[in-house]
KOLROBA-804608 format. One record per atom (N, C-alpha, C, O, CB): residue in three letters; atom name; x, y, z. Coordinates in steps of 0.02 Angstrom, whole numbers, plus 32768, in hexadecimal, padded with zeros to 4 digits. Each point is the difference from the previous one (the first is absolute). Glycine has a CB too. Layout:
# residues N
NODE vovex roke    X    Y    Z
NODE   ALA   CA    X    Y    Z
...
END
This chain:
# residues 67
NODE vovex roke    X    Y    Z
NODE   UNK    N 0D26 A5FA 31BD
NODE   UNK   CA 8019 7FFF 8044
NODE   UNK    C 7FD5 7FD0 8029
NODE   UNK    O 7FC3 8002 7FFD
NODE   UNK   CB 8068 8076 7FFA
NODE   UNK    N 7FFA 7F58 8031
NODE   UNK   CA 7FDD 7FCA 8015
NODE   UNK    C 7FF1 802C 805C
NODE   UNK    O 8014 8034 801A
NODE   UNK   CB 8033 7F47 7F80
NODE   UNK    N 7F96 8057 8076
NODE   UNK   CA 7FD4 801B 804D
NODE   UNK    C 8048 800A 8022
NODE   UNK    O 8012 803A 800B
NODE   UNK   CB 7F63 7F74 8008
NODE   UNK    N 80C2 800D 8003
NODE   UNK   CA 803F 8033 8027
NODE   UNK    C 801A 8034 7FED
NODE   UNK    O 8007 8032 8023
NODE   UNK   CB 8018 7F80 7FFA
NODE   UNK    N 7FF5 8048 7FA1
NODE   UNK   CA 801A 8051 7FDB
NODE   UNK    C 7FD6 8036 802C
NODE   UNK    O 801A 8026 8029
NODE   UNK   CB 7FF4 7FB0 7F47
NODE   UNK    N 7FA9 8027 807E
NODE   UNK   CA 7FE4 8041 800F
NODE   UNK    C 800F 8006 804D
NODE   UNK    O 8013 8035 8018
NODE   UNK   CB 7F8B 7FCC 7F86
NODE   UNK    N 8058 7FBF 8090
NODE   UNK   CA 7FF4 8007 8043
NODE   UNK    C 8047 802A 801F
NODE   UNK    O 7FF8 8030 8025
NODE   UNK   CB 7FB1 7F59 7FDD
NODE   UNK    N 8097 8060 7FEC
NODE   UNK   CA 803E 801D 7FFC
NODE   UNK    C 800B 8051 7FF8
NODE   UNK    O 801B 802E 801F
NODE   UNK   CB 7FF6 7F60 7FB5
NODE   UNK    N 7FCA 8067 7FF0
NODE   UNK   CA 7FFC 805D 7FE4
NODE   UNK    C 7FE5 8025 8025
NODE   UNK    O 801E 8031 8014
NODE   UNK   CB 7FD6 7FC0 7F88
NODE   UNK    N 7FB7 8000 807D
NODE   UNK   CA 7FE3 8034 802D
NODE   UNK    C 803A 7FFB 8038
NODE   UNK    O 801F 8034 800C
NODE   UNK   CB 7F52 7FBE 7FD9
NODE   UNK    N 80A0 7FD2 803F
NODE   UNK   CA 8028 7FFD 803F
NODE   UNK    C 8037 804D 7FFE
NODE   UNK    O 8005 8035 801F
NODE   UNK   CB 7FF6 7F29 7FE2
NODE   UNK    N 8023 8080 7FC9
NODE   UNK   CA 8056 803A 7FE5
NODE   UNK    C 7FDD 8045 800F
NODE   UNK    O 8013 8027 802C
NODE   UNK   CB 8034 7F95 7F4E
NODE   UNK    N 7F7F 8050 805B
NODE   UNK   CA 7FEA 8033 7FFE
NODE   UNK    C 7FE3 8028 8036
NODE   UNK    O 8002 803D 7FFB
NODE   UNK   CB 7FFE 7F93 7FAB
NODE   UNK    N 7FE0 800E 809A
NODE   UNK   CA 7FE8 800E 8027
NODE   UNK    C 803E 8017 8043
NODE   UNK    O 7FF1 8024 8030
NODE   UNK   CB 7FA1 7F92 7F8F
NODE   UNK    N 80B9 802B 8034
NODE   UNK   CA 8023 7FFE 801B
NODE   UNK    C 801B 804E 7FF1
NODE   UNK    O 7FFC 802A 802C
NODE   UNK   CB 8006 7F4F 7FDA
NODE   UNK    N 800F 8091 7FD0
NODE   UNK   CA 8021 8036 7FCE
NODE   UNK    C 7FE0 8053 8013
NODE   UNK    O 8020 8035 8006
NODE   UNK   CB 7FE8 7F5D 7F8B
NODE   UNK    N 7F9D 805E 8077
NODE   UNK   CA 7FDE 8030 801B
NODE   UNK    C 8009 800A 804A
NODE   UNK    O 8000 803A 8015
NODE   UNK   CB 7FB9 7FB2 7F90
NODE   UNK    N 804D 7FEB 807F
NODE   UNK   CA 8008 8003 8050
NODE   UNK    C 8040 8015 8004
NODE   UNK    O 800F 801E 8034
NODE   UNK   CB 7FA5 7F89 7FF3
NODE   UNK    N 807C 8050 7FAC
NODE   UNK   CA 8043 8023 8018
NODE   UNK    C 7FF2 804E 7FE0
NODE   UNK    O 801E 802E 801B
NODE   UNK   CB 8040 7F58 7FE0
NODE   UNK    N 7F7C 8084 7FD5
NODE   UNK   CA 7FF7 8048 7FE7
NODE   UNK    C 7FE5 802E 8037
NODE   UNK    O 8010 8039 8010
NODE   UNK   CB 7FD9 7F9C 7F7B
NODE   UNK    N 7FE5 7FFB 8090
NODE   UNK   CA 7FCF 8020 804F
NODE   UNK    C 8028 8012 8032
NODE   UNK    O 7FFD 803A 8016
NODE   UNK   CB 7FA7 7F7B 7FE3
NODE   UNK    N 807F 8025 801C
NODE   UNK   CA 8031 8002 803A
NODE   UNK    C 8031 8048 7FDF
NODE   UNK    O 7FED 8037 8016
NODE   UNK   CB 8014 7F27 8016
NODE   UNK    N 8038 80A4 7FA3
NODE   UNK   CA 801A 8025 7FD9
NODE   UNK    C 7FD0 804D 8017
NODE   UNK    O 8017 802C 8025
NODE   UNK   CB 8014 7F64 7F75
NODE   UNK    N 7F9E 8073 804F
NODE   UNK   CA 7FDD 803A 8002
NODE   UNK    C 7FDD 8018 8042
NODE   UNK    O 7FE6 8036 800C
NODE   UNK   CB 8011 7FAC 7F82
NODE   UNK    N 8012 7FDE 809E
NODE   UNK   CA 7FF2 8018 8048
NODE   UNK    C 803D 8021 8027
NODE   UNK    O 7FFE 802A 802E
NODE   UNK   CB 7FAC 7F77 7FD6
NODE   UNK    N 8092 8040 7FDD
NODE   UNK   CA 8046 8013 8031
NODE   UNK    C 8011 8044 7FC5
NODE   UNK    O 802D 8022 8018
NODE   UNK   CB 8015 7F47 802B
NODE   UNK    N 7FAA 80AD 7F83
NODE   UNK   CA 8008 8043 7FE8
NODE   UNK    C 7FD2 8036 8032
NODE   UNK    O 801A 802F 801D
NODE   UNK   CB 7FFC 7F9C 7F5F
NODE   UNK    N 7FAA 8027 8088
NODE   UNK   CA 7FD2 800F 8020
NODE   UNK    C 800A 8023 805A
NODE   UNK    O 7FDE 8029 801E
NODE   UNK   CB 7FF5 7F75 7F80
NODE   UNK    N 8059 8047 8070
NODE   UNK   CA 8024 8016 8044
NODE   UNK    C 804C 801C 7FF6
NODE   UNK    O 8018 8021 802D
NODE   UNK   CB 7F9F 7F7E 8011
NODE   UNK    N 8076 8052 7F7E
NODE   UNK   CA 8030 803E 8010
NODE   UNK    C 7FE0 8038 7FE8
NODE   UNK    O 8026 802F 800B
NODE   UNK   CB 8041 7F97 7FED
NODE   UNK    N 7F61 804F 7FEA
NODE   UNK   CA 7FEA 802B 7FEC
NODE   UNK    C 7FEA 803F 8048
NODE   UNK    O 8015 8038 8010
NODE   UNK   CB 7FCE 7F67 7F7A
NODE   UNK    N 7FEB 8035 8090
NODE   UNK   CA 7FDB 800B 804E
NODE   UNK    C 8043 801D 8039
NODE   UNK    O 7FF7 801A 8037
NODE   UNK   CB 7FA0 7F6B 7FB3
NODE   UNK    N 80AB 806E 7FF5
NODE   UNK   CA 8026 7FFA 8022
NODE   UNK    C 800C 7FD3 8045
NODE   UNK    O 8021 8013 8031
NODE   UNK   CB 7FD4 8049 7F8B
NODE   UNK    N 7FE5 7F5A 803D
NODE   UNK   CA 8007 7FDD 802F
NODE   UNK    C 8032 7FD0 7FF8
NODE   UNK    O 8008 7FD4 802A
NODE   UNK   CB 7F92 8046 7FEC
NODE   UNK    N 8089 7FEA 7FB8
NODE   UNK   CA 804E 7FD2 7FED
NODE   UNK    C 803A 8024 7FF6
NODE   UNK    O 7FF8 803D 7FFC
NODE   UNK   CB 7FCE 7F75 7FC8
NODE   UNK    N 807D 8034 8035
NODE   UNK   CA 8021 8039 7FD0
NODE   UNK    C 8000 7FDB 7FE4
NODE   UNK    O 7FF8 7FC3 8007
NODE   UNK   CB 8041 808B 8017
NODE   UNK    N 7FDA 7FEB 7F9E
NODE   UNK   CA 7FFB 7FEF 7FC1
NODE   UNK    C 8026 7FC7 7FEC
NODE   UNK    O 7FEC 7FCC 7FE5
NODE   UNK   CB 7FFB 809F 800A
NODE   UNK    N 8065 7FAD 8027
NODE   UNK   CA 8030 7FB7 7FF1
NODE   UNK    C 7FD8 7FD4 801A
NODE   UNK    O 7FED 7FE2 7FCE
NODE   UNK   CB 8089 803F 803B
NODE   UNK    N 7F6E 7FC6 8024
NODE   UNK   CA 7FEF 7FC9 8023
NODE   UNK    C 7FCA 7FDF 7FDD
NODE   UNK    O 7FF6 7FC3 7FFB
NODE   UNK   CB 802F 806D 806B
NODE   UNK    N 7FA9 8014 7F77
NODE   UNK   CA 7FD7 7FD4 7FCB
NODE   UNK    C 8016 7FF3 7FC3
NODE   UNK    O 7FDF 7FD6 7FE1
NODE   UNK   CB 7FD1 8050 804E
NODE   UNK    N 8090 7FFC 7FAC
NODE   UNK   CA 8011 7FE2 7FBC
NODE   UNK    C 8018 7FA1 800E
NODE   UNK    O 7FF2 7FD1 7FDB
NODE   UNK   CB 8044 80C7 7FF4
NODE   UNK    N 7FF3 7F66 807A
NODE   UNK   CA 8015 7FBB 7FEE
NODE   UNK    C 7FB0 7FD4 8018
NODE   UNK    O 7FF4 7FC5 7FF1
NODE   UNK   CB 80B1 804C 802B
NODE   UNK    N 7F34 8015 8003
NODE   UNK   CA 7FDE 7FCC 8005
NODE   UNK    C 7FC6 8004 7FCE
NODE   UNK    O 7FCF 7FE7 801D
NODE   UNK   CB 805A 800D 8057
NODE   UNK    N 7FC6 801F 7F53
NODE   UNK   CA 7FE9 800E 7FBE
NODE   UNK    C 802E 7FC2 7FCE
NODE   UNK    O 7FE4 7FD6 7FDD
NODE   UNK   CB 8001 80C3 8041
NODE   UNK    N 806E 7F6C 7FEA
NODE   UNK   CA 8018 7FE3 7FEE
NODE   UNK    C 7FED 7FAD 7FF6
NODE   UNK    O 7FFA 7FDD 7FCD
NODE   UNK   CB 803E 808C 8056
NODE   UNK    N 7FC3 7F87 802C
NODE   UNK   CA 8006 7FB9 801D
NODE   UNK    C 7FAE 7FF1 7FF1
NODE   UNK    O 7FEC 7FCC 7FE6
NODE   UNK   CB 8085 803E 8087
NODE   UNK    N 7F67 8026 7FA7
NODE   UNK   CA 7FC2 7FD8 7FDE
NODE   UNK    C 7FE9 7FFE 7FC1
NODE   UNK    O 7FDB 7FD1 7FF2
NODE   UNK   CB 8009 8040 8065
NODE   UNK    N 802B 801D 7F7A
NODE   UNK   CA 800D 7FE1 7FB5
NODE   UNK    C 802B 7FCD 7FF2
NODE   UNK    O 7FE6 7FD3 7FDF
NODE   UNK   CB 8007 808D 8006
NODE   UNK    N 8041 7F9A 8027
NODE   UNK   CA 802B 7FCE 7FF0
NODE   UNK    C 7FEC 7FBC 8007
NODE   UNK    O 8005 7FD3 7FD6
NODE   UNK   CB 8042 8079 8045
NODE   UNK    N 7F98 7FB2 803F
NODE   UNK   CA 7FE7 7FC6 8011
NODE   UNK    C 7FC3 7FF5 7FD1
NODE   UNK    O 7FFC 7FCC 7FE0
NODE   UNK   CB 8032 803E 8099
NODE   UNK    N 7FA4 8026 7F81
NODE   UNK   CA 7FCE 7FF0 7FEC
NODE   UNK    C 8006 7FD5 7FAC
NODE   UNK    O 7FDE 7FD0 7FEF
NODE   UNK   CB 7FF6 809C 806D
NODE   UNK    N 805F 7FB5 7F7B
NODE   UNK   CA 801E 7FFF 7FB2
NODE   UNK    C 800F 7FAF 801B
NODE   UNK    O 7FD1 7FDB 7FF2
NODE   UNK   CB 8074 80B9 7FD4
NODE   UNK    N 7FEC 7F51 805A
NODE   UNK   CA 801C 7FC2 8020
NODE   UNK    C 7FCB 7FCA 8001
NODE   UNK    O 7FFD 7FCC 7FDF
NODE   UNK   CB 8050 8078 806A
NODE   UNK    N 7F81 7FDA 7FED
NODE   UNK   CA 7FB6 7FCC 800A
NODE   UNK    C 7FF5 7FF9 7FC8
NODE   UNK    O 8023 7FD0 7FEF
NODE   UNK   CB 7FA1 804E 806D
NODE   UNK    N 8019 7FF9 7F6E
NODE   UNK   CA 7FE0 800B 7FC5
NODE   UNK    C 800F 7FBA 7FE8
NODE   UNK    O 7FE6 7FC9 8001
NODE   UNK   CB 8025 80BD 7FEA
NODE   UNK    N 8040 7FA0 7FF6
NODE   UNK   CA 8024 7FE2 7FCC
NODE   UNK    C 801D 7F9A 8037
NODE   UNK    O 8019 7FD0 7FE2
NODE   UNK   CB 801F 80E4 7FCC
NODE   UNK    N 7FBE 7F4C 8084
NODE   UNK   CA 801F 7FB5 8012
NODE   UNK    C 7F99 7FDB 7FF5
NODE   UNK    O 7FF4 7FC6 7FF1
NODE   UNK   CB 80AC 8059 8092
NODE   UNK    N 7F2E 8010 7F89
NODE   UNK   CA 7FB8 7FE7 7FF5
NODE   UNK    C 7FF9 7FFA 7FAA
NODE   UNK    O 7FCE 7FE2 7FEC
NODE   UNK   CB 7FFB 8061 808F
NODE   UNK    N 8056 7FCD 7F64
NODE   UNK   CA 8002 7FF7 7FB7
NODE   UNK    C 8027 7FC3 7FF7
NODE   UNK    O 7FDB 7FD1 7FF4
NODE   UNK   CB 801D 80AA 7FEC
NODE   UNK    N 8046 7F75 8022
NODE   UNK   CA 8029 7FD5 800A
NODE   UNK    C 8039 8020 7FCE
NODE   UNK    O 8024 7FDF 7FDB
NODE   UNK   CB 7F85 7FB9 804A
NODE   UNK    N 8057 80B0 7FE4
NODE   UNK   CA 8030 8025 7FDA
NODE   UNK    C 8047 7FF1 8025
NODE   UNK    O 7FF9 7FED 803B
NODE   UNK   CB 7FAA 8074 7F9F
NODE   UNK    N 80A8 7FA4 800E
NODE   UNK   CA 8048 8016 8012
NODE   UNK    C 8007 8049 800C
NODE   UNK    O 7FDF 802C 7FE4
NODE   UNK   CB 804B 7F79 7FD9
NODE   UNK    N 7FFD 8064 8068
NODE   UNK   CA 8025 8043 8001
NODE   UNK    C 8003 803A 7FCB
NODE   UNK    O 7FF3 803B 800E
NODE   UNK   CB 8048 7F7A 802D
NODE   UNK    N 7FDE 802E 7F72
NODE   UNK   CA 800E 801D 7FD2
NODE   UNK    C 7FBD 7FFF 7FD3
NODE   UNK    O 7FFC 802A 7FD3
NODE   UNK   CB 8082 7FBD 8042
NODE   UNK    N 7F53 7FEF 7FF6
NODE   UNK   CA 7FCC 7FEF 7FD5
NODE   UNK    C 7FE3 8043 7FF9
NODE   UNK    O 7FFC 8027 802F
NODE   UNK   CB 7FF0 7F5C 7FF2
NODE   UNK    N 7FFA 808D 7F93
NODE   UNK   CA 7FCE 803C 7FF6
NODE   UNK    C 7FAE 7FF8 7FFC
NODE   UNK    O 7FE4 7FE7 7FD0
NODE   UNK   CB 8082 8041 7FF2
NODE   UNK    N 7F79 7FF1 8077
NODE   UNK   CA 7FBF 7FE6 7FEF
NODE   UNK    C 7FD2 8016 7FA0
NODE   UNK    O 7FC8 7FEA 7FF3
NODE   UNK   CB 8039 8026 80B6
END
């Protein structure tokens, strides 16, 4: 693995964790009962998704590509 490969990978990777953080902060408050719940599944939704999205366009992955 050459130095961009890796630099890419930590990037993807670092991306992937901040959407896990966020994810576990907005679980973290429908729990507390400071969300509703629907309101945190789509937005659990949208920041995995986004986060899966970032990753994979910092890799130079497609849509269908399997990491």
């Amino acid at each position: 693995m050459n130095r961009t490969e890796s630099e890419r990978l930590r990037r993807a990777t670092e991306r992937l964790v901040d959407g896990q953080r966020e994810a576990l902060e907005v679980l973290r408050r429908a729990l507390d009962g400071e969300a509703p719940a629907e309101d945190a599944l789509g937005d659990l939704e949208d920041i995995l998704e986004g986060a899966l999205e970032d990753a994979r366009s910092i890799l130079g992955m497609e849509e269908g590509d399997q990491a």
